[in-house]
N, C-alpha and C positions, 0 to 999 in steps of 0.2 A: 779592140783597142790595144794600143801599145804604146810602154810607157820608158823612158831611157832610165838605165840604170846608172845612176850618180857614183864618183868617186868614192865614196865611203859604202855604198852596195858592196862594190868589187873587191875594197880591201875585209869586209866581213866574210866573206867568202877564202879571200886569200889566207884569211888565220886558221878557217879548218883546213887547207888542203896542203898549210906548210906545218901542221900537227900543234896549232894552240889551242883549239877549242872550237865546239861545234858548233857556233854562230846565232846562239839560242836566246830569247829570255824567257823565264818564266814566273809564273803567280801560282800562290796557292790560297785560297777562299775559305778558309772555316766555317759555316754556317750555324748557328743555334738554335734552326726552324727551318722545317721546310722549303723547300722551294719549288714555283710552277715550272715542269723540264718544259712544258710544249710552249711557252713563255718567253725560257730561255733560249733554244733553239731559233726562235724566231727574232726575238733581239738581234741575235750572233748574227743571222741571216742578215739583218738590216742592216747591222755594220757593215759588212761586206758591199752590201747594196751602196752604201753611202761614202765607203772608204776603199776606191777602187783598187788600189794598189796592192789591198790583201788577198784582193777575187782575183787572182793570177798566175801565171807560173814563169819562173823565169830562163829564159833562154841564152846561151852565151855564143851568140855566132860570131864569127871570127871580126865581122866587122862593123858589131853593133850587138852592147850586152844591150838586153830590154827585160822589160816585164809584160806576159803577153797574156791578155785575158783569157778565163775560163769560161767556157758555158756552163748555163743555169745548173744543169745535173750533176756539175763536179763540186759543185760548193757545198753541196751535201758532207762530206766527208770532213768539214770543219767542226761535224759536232758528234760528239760520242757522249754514253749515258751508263753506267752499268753500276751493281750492285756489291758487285766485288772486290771487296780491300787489296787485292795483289793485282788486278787492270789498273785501278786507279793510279795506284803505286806504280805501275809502268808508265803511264802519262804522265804522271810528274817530269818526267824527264824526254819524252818525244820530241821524237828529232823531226821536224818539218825538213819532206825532200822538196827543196827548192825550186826542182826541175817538174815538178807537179803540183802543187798548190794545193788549197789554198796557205796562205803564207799564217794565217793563226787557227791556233786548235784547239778546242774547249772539251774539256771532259768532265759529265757532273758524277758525281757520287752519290745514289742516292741514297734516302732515310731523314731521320728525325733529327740527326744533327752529319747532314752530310756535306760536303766540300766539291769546289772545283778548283781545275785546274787548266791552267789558260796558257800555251805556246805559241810563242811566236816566234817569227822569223828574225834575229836579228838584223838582217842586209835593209829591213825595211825602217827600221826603227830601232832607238837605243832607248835606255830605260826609261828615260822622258819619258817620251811618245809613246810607251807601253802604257805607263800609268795613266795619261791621260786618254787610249785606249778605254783601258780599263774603266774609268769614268763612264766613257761614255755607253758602253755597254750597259753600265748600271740602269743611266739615265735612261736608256731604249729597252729598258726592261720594264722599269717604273711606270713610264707614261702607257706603254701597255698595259700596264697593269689596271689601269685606270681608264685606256681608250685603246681597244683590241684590234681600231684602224689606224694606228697613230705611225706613218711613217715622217724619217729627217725631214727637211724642208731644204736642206743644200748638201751638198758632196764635198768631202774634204779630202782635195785634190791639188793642192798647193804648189810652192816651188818646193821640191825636195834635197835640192842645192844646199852648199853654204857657202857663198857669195854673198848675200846679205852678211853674214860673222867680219868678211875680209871689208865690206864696205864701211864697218864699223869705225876702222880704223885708218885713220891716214895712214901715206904710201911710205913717210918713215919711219912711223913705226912700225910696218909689219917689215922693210927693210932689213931696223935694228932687230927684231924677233929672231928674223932668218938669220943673223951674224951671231947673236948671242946664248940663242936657246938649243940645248943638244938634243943630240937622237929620242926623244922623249919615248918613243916605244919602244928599241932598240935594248937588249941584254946588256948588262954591266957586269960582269964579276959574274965567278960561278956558285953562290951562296943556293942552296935549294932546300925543301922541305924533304925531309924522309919520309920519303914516300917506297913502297915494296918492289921488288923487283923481277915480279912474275909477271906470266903470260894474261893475268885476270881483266879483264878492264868491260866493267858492267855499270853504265851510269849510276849516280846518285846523286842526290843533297841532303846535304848532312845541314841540320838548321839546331838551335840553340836558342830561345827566347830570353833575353834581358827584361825582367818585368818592370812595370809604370813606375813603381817606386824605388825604385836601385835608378834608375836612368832621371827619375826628379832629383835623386840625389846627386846623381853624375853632372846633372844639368847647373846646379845650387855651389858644386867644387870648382865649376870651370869657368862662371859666370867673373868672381873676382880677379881670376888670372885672365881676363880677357880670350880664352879660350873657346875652341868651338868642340861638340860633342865627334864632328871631324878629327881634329886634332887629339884627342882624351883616346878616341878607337887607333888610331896611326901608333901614337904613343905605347898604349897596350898591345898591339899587334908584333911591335918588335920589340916591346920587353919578355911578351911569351914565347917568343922565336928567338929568345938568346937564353931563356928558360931551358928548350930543348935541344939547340947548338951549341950553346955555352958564352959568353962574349968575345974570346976571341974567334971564334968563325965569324962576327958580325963587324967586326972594327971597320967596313966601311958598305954597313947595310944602303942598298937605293932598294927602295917601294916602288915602283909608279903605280897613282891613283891615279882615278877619272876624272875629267874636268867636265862639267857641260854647262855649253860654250853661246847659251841662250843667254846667262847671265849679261853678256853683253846687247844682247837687242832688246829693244821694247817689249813693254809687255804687253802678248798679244793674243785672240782668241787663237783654238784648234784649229790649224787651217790644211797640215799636212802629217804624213806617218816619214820623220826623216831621223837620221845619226847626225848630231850635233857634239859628238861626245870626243874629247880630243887627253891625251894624257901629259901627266908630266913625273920626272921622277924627282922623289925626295930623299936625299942621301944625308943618312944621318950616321954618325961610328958611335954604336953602343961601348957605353962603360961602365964595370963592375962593381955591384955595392950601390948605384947611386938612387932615390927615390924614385916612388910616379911624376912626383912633382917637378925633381929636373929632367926627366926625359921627356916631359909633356914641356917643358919651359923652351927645353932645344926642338922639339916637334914643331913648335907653333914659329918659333924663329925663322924657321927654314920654310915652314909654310909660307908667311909672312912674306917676307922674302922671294919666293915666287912669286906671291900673285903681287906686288909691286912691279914686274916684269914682265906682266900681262899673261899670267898663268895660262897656258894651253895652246895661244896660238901660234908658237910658230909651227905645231905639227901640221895646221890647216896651209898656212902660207908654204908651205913647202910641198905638201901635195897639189896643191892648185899649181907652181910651178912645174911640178914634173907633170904631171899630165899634160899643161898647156905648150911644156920646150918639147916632148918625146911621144905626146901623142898616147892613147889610152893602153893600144898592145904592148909598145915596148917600155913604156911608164910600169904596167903588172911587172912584166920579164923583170925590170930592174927592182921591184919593190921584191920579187918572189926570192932573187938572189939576194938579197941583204939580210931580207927580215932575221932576228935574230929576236927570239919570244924572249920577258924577261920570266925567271922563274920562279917568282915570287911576286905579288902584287894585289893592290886592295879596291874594291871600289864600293862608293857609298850609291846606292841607288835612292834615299831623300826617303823622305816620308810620304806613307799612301796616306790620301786624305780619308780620312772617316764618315766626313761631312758631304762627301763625294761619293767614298765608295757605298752607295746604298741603294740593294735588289727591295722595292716596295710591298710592304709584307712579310718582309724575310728580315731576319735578325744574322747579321753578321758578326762572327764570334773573333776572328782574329782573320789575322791576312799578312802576307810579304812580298815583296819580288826579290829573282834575285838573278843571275848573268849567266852567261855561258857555262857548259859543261867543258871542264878541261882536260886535255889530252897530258899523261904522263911526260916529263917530269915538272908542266908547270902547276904551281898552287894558286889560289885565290882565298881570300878573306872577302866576304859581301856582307852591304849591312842595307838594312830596309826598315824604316820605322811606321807602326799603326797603333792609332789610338793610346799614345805614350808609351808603348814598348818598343824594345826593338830587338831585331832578329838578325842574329849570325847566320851566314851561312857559306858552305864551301862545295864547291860542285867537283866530281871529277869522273874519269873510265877508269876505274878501278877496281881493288881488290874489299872483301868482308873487313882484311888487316885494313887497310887504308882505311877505312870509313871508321875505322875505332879508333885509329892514331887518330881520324882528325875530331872527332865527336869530341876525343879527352881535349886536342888543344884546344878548340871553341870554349871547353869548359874553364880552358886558362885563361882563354882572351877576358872573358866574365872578372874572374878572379883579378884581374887587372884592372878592369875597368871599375872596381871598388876600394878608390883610394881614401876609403871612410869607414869605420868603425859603425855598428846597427844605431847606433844613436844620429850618424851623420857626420861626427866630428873627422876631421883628417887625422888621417895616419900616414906613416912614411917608412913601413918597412922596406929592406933593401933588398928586393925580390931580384932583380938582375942583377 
């Protein structure tokens, strides 16, 4: 079977090969109990089975990218098992080769309170689609658990388009999108993280837990300002990055965050593994001296502000035209010469449901996702919320320096995002 690889495949792929990031996402599983591997394994197997598009490898012939299935015997290699803290530690971060398959990779860790860790292929799916992924593995574990013949009953095989996004909207406003909305993924200004400037570059993710009760508290500060815990993390992100630049390197800071761009369509069962995930930049000029509360005041403004402007899609409406006037090879040619990565950027990957994520018999201790691994010199801030915590994190090819510069600012992002005193009352020191 052979499956066409959509506009938004192609462009995941273009970010590794012009140096932004290796096209990755990933989960990490904490377990507080056991878990059946021969169970697991078989799950993972049924996905595959039910979710064609991951049993595959993908091919880039000149005149036709696809995704082209695998036989039974290669899907093997989606599941690995081992007892060792430094494999597993390498899986965390494995790179699925595209060009052989299968497109997700599961590694369990095992013991009395051991963990997995789940890669997948970004070209297939954005953090959506991962989590709900995720879901359903849980669920083809469960019903195993309980009926050891229990295969899907349908295939989740969909349109993996976003033509549905553009049907959303009449033809002038995705028009005015195209006249008014700028290069949304496109570099502005040279503002960068210091990051080291050696030959080192050895994955990692660097992660940081915010626990239940700091983030009920975060939740209780932003509710009166009409704020979202979005905007509270935006906000602290570039007060602790003028922390370590100073404010005048940031006088005309742009972010681009993630948008995903289902919020526009109905709400609908699992029906395909696709990238719906579109950006937009938020430029805001930090200034010195002023509290959490007015830079979350101008954060959420400017949020604001966008999504009145229909946040995200003219990047959609603009790729659907270049591909549709130029046709798919010289559409890449032209995206490869532009693209201009920005070097700085955040994105919220939602919350994993708890009520969802659950292996039957097994007690899950904590969990996150979080996005691509980045190529030097861009940075990422990720946030992933479970079970009322949430989880910082920052992926990159880097150096031992790098992962301790960035562990400390994670710890500042924290520090920012508690614009409250142990009792909860607000505070307003002048941190930037």
């Amino acid at each position: 079977m052979e499956y066409r690889a959509e506009i938004f495949d192609q462009m995941q792929l273009l970010y590794d090969e012009t140096g932004f990031n290796d096209h990755q996402v990933h989960c990490e599983i904490g377990l507080a109990s056991p878990i059946d591997e021969r169970l697991l394994k078989k799950a993972l197997l049924l996905t595959l089975s039910s979710i064609p598009i991951l049993a595959t490898r993908y091919s880039a012939l000149p005149a036709r990218a696809s995704w082209v299935s695998l036989p039974q015997d290669e899907l093997e290699r989606a599941f690995a098992a081992t007892d060792d803290a430094a494999v597993f530690e390498a899986a965390r971060t494995y790179r699925i080769p595209e060009t052989e398959g299968p497109q997700v990779r599961l590694c369990l860790l095992r013991g009395e309170r051991g963990a997995i860790a789940v890669t997948m292929n970004h070209m297939v799916a954005d953090g959506s689609g991962f989590k709900e992924y995720l879901y359903f593995l849980a669920e083809c574990y469960s019903r195993l658990h309980s009926n050891p013949d229990y295969s899907p009953a349908t295939k989740i095989e969909g349109d993996r388009g976003f033509d549905d996004v553009l049907r959303s909207f009449g033809a002038w406003t995705r028009l005015r999108v195209v006249l008014s909305q700028g290069r949304e993924s496109n570099r502005r200004g040279s503002i960068g993280f210091p990051l080291s400037t050696g030959d080192e570059r050895r994955p990692f993710i660097a992660t940081r837990v915010v626990a239940r009760e700091k983030v009920e508290r975060l939740k209780a500060y932003c509710r009166p300002r009409g704020a979202t815990i979005n905007d509270a993390a935006l906000a602290a992100y570039c007060r602790a990055l003028a922390r370590v630049l100073g404010p005048s390197a940031l006088a005309e800071l742009e972010v681009p965050i993630m948008i995903d761009m289902r919020r526009h369509l109905p709400q609908c069962e699992f029906k395909a593994l696709r990238n719906l995930a579109s950006t937009v930049a938020i430029r805001l000029e930090m200034k010195a001296g002023e509290s959490f509360e007015e830079t979350l005041e101008r954060v959420k403004r400017r949020v604001d502000w966008h999504k009145a402007r229909r946040l995200g899609l003219g990047g959609f409406v603009k790729m659907s035209l270049l591909f549709h006037l130029f046709g798919e090879a010289r559409a890449l040619r032209l995206l490869r010469g532009g693209l201009r990565h920005p070097l700085i950027c955040m994105t919220n990957l939602g919350e994993l449901d708890a009520a969802r994520l659950v292996f039957e018999g097994t007690r899950v201790g904590s969990a996150y996702v979080c996005g691509s691994i980045k190529h030097k010199p861009h940075f990422q801030l990720a946030l992933s919320g479970f079970a009322g915590s949430l989880t910082l994190s920052s992926n990159l090819y880097g150096s031992r320096e790098d992962r301790e510069r960035i562990e400390a600012f994670l710890a500042l992002v924290e520090e920012e995002l508690s614009p409250f005193d142990e009792r909860g009352d607000a505070r307003f020191a002048q941190r930037a």
